[in-house]
C-alpha positions as CSV (number, residue, x, y, z in Angstrom):
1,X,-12.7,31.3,-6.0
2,X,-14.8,28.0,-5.0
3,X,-18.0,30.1,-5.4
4,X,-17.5,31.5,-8.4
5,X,-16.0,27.9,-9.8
6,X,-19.6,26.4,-8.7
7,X,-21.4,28.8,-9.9
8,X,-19.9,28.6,-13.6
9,X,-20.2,24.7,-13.4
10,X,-23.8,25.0,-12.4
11,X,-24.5,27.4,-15.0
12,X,-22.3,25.5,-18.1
13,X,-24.5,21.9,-16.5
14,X,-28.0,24.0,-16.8
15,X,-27.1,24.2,-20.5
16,X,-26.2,20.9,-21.1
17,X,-22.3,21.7,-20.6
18,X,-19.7,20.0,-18.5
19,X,-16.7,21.4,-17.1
20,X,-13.6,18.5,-17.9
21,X,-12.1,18.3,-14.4
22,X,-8.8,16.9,-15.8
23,X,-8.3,19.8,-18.5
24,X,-9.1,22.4,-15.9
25,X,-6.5,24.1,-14.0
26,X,-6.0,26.9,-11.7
27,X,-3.6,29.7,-12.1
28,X,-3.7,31.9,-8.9
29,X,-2.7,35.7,-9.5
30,X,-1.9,37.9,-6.7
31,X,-3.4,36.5,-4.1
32,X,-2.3,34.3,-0.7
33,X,-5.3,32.2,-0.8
34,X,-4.2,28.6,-0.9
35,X,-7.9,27.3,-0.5
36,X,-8.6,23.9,-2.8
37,X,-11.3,24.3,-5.5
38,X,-12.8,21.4,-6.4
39,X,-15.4,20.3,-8.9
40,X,-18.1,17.5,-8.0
41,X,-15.3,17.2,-4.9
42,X,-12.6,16.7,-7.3
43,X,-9.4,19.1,-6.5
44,X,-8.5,20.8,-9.6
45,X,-4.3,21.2,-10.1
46,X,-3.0,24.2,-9.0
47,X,-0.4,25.3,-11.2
48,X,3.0,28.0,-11.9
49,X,2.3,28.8,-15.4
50,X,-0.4,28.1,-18.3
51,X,-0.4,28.4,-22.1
52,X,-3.7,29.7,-23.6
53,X,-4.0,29.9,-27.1
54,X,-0.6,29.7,-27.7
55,X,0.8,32.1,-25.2
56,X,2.4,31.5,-21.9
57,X,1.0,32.9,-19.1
58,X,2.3,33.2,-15.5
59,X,1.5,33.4,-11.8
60,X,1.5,37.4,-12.5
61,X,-0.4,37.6,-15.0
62,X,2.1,38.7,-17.2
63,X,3.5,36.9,-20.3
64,X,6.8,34.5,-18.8
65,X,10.2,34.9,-20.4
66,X,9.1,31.7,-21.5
67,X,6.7,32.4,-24.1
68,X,9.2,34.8,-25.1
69,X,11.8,32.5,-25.7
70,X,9.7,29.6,-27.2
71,X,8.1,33.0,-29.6
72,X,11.8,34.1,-31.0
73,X,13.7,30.3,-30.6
């Protein structure tokens, strides 16, 4: 994950892009790997569950009972 994290910032900074380290999170799906990934050293904040363009998304991928209850009140 660290790898491919570098190689999108370094490709984003080539084109005059920065990646906002405080905005950035990481969701981690199906795997064990606890591993920090950082950005210019900076550890990014692991979290449980993420909303992305108005939906909720979990840990599994999957949509959370959450965005189904905020969807239908």
């Amino acid at each position: 994950m660290q790898e491919k994290t570098t190689s999108v910032a370094a490709a984003s900074a080539a084109l005059g892009l920065n990646i906002h380290k405080g905005k950035s999170k990481i969701l981690r799906y199906d795997t064990v790997c606890t591993n920090p990934v950082t950005i210019d050293g900076e550890d990014l904040e692991d979290v449980k569950t993420f909303t992305y363009l108005g939906s909720i998304i979990d840990e599994h991928g999957d949509r959370s009972d959450a965005d189904v209850k905020a969807r239908i009140g």
